[in-house]
N, C-alpha and C positions, 0 to 999 in steps of 0.2 A: 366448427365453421365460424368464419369471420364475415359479417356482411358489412357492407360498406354503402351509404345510402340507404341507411335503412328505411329510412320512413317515408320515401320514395313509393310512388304507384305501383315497382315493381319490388322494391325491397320491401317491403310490410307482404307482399306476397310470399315471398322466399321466406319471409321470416316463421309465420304461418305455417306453412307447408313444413320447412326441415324440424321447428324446434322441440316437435313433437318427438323426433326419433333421436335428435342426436343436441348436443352442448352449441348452442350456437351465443355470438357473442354481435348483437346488432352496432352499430356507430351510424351516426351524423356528420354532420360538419363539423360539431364544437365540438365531439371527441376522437373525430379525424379528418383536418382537413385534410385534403388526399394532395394539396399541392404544395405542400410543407415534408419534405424525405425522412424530416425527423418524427413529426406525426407518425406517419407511415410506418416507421422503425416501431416509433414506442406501440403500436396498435399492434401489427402484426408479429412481432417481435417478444413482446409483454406477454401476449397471448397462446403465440404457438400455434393457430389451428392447421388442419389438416387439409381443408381448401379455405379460400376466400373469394366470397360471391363478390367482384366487384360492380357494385348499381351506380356509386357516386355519376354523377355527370351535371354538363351545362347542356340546358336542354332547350332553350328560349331561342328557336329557331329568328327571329325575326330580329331580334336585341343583339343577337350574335353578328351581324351585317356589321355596327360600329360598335363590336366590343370582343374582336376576334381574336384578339391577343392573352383576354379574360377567357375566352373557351377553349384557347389553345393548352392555357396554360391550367386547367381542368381536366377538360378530357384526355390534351397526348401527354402533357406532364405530369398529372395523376397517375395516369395508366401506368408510365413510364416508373414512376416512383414503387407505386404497389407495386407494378412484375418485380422489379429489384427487391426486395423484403421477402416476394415468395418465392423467390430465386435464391436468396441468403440462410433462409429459414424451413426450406424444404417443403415449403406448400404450394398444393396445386389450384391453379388461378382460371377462374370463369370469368369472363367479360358480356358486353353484349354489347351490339352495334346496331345500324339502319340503315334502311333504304336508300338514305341521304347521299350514300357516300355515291348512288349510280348516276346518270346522268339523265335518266329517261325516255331514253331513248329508241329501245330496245322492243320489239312485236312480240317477244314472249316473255315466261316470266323468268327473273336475273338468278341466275347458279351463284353458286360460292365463288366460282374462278370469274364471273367476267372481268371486266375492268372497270377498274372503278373511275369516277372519272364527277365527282361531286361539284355541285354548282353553286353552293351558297358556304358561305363562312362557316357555318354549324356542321357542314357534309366535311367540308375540308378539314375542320379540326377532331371529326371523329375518322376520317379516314386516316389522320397523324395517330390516333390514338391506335390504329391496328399496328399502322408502320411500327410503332413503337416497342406493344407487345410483342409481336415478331422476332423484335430484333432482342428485348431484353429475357426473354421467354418463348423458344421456341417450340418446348410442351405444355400445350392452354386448349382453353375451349373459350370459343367467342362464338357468342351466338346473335347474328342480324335479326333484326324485327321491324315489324313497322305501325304505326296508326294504333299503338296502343290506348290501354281507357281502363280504367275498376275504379274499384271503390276509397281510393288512397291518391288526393293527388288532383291536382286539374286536370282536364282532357276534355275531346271535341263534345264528348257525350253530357257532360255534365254544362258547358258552352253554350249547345242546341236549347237543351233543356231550359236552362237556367233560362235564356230569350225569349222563350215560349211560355214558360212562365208570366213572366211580365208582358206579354202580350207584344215584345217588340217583333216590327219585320223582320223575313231572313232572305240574305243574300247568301249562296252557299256555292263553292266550287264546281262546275258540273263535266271537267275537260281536264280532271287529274284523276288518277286509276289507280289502287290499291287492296290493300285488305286490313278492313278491323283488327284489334289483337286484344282480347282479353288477355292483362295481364297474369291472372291465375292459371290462363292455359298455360301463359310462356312458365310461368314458373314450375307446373306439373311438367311441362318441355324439359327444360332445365334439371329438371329431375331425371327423367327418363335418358336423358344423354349421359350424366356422372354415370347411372346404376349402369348402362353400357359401356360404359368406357368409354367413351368418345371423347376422342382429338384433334384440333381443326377448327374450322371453320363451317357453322352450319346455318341455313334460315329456319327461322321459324315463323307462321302466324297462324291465326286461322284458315279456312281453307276458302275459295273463290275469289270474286274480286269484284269492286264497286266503285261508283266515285264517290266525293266527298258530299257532293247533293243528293244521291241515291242512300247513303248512310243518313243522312241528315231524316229525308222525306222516310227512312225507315222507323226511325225513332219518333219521327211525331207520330204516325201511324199507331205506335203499340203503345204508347206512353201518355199523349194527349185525346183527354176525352172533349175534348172541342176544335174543328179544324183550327189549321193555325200556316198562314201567308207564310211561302219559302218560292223564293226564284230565282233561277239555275244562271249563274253566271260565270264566262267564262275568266280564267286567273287573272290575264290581263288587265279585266275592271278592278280589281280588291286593291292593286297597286300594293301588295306586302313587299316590306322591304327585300324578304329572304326569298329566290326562287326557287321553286321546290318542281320535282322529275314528275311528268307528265304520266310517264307510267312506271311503276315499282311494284309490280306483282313477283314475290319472293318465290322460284322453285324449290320446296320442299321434300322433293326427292330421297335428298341423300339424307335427310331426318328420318323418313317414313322407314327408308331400306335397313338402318341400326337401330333404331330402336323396335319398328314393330306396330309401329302408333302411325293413325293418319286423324290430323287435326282434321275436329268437328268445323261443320260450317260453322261463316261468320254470322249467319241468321240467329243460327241457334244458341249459339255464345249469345250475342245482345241478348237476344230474349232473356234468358236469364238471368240476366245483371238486371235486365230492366223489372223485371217479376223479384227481385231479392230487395233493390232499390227502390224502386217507384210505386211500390203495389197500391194499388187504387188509382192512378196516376197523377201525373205531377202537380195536379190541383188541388190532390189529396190531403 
């Protein structure tokens, strides 16, 4: 296996999990950037693996608003480049996507098929990046996620904390609807979809769904042993550059029914990051 992004919040997961069983061969940027075709050649080409996890991505949802041509040319260019090398070289390609690309719209949670229909610079250049594989790799596995967080990586969880820590106020989303995603679950996901065979398009995250002030006020809960000010504001105030989908609860369905697995709640995921990371709490 080839991963790419490795040392990403989700690559250092994958990396973890496969390199136990099988040859895996991690990269970065500076031994692939993914938007260089010849990089790409010499990596997966040099190497030969049997799949490649691609993690690489531009992730800076808000910086992407005025530097969209910078995540185009990451996320659909990349993409685009890897499918071609495991396309050339006989290797089978995993991606993975987000929420981003839906528009929010929607009263239940989003299937594989809806339409996609992304609303910030960061949605649109990762929905180029399906277009892409699609067309340059019509047998892949891409798996959508959202509200990811571990131990590898910034994320909201480490964000909250870190505020709290220092004793600053929190103003925190209370009128956006999602689900947590341990990255060590997606990457056990991830797992469990190869060993099935599975091709397509699939969601993954934890299981329920919350806003980003209910996640917030959940972590100081288990993590701070002194209360600590958070007040629920709606998106509008925060004025972020990127706007992000009001609701994006991922349908899981067609994950549960192949492989056999139904993701643990998102309760129960935090906890235990928070119990591995934070023990004693964050004052500790």
């Amino acid at each position: 296996m080839l991963i790419t992004g490795a040392n990403g919040l989700l690559g250092r997961e994958l990396f973890d999990l496969f390199h136990k069983e099988h040859e895996v061969r991690p990269t970065d940027e500076r031994e692939c950037d993914v938007t260089s075709p010849m990089e790409c050649r010499r990596a997966v080409g040099g190497f030969r693996p049997h799949v490649v996890l691609h993690c690489a991505a531009y992730t800076a949802v808000d910086r992407a608003e005025s530097e969209e041509a910078r995540a185009l040319a990451v996320n659909r260019d990349g993409t685009r480049n890897v499918a071609r090398e495991c396309r050339e070289h006989g290797a089978f390609l995993v991606t993975f996507g987000t929420d981003y690309v839906f528009d929010g719209n929607s009263s239940r949670p989003y299937a594989e098929d809806d339409v996609a229909r992304p609303l910030s610079a960061y949605g649109r250049s990762k929905w180029a990046a399906e277009e892409a594989l699609r067309t340059e790799m019509p047998e892949h596995l891409l798996i959508r996620s959202q509200w990811l967080y571990g131990p590898h990586g910034g994320n909201f969880v480490f964000a909250i904390l870190d505020k709290a820590r220092r004793g600053e106020p929190l103003r925190v989303v209370s009128d956006q609807k999602g689900c947590p995603t341990f990255a060590r679950d997606l990457a056990a996901a991830t797992k469990r979809l190869l060993d099935a065979g599975a091709r397509g398009t699939f969601h993954f995250s934890n299981e329920g769904e919350t806003t980003w002030y209910e996640f917030a006020a959940f972590l100081l809960a288990h993590a701070c042993p002194e209360p600590v000010s958070i007040t629920p504001v709606p998106a509008a105030e925060l004025l972020y550059p990127a706007p992000r989908p009001a609701y994006s609860v991922l349908n899981k369905e067609k994950y549960r029914t192949v492989t056999g697995d139904t993701p643990r709640r998102w309760e129960d995921a935090v906890t235990e990051f928070l119990k591995n990371t934070y023990e004693g709490g964050i004052a500790g």
